[in-house]
C-alpha atoms as an extended CHARMM CRD file, in Angstrom:
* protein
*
       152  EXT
         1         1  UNK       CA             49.2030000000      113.2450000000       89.5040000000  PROA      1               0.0000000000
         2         2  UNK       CA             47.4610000000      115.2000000000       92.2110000000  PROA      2               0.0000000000
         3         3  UNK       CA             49.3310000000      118.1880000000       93.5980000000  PROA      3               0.0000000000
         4         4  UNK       CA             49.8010000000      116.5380000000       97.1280000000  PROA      4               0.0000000000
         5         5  UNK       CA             51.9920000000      113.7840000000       95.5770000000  PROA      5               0.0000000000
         6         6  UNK       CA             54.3400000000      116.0280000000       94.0940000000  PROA      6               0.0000000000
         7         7  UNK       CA             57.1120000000      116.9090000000       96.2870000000  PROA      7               0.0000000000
         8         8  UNK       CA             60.4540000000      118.6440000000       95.2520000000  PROA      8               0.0000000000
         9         9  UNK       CA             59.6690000000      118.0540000000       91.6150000000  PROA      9               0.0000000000
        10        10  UNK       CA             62.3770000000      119.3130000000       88.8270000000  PROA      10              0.0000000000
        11        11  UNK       CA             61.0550000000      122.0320000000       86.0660000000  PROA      11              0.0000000000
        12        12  UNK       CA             62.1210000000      121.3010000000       82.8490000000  PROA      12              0.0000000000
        13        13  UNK       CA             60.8920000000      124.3390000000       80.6420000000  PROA      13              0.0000000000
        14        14  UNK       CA             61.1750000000      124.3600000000       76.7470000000  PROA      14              0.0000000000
        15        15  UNK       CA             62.3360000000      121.3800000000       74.3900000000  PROA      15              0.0000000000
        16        16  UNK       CA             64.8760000000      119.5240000000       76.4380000000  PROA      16              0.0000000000
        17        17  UNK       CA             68.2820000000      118.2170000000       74.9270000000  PROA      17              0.0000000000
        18        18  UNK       CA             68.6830000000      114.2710000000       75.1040000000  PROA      18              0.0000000000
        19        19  UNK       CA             72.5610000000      114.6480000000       76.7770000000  PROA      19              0.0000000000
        20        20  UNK       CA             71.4010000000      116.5180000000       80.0290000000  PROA      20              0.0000000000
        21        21  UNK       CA             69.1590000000      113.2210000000       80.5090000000  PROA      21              0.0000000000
        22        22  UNK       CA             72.0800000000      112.0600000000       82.4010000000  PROA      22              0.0000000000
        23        23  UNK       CA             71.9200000000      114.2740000000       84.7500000000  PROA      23              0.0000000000
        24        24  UNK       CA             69.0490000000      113.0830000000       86.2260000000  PROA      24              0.0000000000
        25        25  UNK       CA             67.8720000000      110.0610000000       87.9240000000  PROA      25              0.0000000000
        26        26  UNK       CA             64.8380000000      107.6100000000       86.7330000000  PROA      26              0.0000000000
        27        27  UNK       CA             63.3300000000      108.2600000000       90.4860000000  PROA      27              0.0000000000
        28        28  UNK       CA             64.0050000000      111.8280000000       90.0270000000  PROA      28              0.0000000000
        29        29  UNK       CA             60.6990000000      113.2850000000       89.5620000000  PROA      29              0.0000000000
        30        30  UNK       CA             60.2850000000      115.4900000000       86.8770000000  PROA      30              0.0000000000
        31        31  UNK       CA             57.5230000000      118.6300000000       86.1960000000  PROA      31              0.0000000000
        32        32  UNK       CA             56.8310000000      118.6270000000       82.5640000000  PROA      32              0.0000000000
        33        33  UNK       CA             55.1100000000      121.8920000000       81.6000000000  PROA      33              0.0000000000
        34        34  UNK       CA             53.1160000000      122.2370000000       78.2490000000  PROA      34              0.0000000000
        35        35  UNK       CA             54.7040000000      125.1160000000       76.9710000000  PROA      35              0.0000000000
        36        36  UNK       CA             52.5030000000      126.8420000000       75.1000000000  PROA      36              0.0000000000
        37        37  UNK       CA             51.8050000000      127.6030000000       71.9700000000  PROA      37              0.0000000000
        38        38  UNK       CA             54.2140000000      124.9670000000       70.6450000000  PROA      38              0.0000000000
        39        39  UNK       CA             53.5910000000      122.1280000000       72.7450000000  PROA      39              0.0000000000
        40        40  UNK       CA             57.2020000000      121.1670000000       73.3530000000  PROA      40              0.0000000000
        41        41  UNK       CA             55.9420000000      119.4950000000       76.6670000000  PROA      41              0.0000000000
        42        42  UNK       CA             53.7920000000      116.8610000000       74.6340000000  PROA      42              0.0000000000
        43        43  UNK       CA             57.5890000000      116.0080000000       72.5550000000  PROA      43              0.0000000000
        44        44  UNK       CA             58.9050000000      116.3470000000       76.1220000000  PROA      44              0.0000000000
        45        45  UNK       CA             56.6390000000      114.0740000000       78.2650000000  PROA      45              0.0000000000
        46        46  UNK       CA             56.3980000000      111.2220000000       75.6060000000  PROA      46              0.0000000000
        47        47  UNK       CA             60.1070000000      110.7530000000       75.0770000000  PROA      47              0.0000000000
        48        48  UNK       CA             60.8990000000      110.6330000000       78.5080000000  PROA      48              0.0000000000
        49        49  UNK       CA             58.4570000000      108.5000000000       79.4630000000  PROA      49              0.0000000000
        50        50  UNK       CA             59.6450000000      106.3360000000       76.5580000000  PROA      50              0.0000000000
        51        51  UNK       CA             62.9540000000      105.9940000000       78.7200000000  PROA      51              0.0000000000
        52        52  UNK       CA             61.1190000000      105.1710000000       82.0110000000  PROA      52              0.0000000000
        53        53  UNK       CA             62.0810000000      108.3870000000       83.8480000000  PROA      53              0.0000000000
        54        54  UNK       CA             59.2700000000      109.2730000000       86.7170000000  PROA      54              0.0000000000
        55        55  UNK       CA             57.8350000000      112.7040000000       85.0350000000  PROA      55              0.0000000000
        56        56  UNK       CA             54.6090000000      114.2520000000       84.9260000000  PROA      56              0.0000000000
        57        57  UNK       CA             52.8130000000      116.5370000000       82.6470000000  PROA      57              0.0000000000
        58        58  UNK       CA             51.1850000000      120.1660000000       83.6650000000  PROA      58              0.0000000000
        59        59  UNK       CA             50.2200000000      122.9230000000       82.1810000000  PROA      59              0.0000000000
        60        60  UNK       CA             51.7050000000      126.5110000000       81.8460000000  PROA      60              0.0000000000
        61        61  UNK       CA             49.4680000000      127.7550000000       84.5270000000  PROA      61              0.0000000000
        62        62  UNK       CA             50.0850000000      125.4170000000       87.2690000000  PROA      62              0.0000000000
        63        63  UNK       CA             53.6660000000      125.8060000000       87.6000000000  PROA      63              0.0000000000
        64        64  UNK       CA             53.2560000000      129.0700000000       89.7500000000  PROA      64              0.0000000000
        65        65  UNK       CA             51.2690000000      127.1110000000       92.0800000000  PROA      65              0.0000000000
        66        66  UNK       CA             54.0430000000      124.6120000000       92.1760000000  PROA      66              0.0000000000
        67        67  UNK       CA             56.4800000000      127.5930000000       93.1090000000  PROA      67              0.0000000000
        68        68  UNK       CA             54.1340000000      129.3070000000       95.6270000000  PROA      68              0.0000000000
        69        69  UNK       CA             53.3830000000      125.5220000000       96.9850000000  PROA      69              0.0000000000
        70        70  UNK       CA             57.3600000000      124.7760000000       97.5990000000  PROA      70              0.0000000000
        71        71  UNK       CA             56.9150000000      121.7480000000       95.3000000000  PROA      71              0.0000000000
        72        72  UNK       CA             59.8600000000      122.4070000000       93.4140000000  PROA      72              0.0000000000
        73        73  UNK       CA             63.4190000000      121.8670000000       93.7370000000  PROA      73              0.0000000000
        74        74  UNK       CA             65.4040000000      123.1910000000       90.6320000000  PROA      74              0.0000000000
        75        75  UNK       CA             64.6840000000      124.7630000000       87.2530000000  PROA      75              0.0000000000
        76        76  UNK       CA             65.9610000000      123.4580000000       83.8320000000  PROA      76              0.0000000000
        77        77  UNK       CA             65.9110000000      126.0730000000       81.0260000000  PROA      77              0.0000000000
        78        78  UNK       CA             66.2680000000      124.8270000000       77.4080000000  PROA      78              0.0000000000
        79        79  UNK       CA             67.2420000000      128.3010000000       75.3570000000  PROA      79              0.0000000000
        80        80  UNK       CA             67.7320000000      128.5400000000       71.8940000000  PROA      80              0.0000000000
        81        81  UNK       CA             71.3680000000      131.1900000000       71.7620000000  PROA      81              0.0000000000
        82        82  UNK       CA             73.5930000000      132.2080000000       74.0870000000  PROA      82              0.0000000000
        83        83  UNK       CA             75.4110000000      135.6940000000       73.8290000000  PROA      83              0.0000000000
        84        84  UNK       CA             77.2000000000      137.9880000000       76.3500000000  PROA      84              0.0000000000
        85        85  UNK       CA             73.9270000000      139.9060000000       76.9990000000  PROA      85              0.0000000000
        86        86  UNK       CA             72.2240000000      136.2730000000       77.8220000000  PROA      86              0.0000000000
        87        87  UNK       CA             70.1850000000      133.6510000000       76.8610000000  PROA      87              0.0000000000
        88        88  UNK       CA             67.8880000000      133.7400000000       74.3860000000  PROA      88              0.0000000000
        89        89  UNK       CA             65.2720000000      131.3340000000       75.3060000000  PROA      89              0.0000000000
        90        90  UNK       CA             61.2650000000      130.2690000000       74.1410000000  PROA      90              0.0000000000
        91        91  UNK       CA             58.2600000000      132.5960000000       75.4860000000  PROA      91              0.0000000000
        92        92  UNK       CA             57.1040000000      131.8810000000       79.1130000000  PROA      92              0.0000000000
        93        93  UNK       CA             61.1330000000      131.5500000000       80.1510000000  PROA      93              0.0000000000
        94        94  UNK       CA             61.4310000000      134.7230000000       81.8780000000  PROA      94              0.0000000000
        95        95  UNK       CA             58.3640000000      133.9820000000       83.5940000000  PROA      95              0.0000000000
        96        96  UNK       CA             59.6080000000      130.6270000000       84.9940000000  PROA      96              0.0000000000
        97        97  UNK       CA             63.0810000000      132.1330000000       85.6990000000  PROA      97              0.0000000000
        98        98  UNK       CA             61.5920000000      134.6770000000       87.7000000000  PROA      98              0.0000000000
        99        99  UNK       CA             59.1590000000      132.1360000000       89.4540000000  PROA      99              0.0000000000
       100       100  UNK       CA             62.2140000000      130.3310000000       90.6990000000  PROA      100             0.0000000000
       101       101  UNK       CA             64.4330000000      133.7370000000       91.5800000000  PROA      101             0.0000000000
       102       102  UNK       CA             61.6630000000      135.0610000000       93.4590000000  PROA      102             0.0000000000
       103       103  UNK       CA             61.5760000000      131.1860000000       95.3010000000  PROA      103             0.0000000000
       104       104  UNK       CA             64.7710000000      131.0210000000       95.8460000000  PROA      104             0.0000000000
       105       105  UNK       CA             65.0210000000      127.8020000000       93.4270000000  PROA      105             0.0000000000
       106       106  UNK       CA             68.2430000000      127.0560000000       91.5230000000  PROA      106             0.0000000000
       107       107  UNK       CA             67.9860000000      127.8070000000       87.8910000000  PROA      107             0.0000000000
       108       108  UNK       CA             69.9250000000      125.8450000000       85.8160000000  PROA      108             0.0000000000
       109       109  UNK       CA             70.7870000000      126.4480000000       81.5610000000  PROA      109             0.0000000000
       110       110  UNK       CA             71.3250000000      124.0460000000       78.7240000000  PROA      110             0.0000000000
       111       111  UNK       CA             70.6460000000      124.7100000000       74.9330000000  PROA      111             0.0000000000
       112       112  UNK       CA             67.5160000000      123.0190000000       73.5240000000  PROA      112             0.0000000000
       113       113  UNK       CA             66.9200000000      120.1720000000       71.7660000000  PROA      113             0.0000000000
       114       114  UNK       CA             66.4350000000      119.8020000000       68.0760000000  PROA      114             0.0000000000
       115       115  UNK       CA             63.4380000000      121.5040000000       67.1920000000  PROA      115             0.0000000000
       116       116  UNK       CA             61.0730000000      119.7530000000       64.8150000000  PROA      116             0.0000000000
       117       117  UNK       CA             58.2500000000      121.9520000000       62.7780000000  PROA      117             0.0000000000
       118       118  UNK       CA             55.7290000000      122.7390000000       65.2540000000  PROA      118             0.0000000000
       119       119  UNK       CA             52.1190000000      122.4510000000       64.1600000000  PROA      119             0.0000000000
       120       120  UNK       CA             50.8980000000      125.6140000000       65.7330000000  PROA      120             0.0000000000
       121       121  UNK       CA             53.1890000000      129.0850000000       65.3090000000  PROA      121             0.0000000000
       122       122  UNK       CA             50.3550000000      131.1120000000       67.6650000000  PROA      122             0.0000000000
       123       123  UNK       CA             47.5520000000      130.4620000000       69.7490000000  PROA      123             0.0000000000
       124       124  UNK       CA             44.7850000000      130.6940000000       67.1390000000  PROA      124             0.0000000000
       125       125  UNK       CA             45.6620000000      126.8600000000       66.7280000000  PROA      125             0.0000000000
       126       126  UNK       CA             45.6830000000      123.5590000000       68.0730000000  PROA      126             0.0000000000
       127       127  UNK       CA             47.3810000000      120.7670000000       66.9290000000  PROA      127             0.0000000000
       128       128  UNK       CA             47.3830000000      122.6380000000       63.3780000000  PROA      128             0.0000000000
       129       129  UNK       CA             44.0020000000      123.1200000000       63.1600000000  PROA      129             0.0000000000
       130       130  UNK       CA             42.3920000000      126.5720000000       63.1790000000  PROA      130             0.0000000000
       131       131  UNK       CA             39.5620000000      127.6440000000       66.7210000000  PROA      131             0.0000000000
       132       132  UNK       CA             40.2600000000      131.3190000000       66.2410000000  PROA      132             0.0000000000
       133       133  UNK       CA             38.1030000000      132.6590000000       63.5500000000  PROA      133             0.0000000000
       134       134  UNK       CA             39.1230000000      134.7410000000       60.6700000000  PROA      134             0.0000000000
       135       135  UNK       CA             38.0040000000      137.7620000000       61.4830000000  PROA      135             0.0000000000
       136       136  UNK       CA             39.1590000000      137.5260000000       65.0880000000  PROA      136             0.0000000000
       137       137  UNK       CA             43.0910000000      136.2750000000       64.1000000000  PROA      137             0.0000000000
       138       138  UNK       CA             44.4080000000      140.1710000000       64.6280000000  PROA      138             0.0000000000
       139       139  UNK       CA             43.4850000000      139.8500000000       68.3000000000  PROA      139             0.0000000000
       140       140  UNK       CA             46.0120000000      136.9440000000       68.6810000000  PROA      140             0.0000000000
       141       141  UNK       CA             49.2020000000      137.6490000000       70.5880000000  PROA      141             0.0000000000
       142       142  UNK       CA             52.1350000000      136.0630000000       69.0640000000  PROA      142             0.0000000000
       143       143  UNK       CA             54.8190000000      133.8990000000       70.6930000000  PROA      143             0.0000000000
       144       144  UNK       CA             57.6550000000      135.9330000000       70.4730000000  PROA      144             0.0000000000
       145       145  UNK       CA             61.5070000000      134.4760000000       72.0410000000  PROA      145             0.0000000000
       146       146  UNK       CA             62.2930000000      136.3300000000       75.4100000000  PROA      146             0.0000000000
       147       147  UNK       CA             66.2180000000      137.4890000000       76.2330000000  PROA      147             0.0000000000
       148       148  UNK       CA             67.0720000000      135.9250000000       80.0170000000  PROA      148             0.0000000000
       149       149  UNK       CA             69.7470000000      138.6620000000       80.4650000000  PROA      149             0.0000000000
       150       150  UNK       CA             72.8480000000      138.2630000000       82.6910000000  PROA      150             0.0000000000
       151       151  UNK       CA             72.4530000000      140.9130000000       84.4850000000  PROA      151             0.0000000000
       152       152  UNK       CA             69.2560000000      139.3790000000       86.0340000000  PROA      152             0.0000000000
């Protein structure tokens, strides 16, 4: 999908929970990001596809264009706890929850799916196999969980 014929798209960031499909319509169109470095958008995109809902896949680095292009219309946020200081969601959610504070989007939160054993923990893989060498794996930033706090 080319970024003209996306128009007030809905962001659905980290591993989305089957009962907040209804929620949404099968012409609603939906932004799935990739979500690096565990994929969840690949899990995301082919099982809602699999139900026929109008959705399209992108990767982490587009969605700020989406933001600063006005293509989207509300943010879904899959976290993993909830507390009293927050939400305690996967990396690359404060980014998106800033994205859509700073555009004045609605951001909206729903605990995550069940999570299935991801292939790749960091980004020295891909799909579970290695492209970092040895010798270069203590240059590799880790995916750590980021705390959305309430006070936000």
């Amino acid at each position: 999908m080319r970024l003209f014929q996306i128009d007030k798209a809905i962001l659905l960031w980290g591993l989305i929970n089957e009962e907040v499909l209804s929620l949404f319509k099968k012409e609603d169109l939906l932004g799935i990001p990739e979500s690096r470095p565990y994929l969840y958008g690949l899990k995301n995109i082919f099982f809602l596809k699999n139900k026929d809902y109008n959705c399209f896949y992108l990767t982490d680095n587009m969605v700020g264009i989406l933001f600063a292009s006005g293509k989207i219309k509300s943010t879904y946020i899959f976290y993993k706890e909830k507390s009293d200081k927050g939400f305690l969601c996967p990396s690359g959610s404060l980014y998106v929850y800033l994205l859509s504070r700073l555009h004045n989007i609605e951001v909206n939160f729903f605990p995550q799916g069940e999570l299935e054993k991801s292939l790749d923990k960091d980004a020295s893989t891909l799909g579970g196999k290695p492209f970092v060498k040895k010798e270069d794996l203590k240059f590799v930033v880790l995916s750590q969980d980021e705390l959305i706090g309430t006070n936000l």
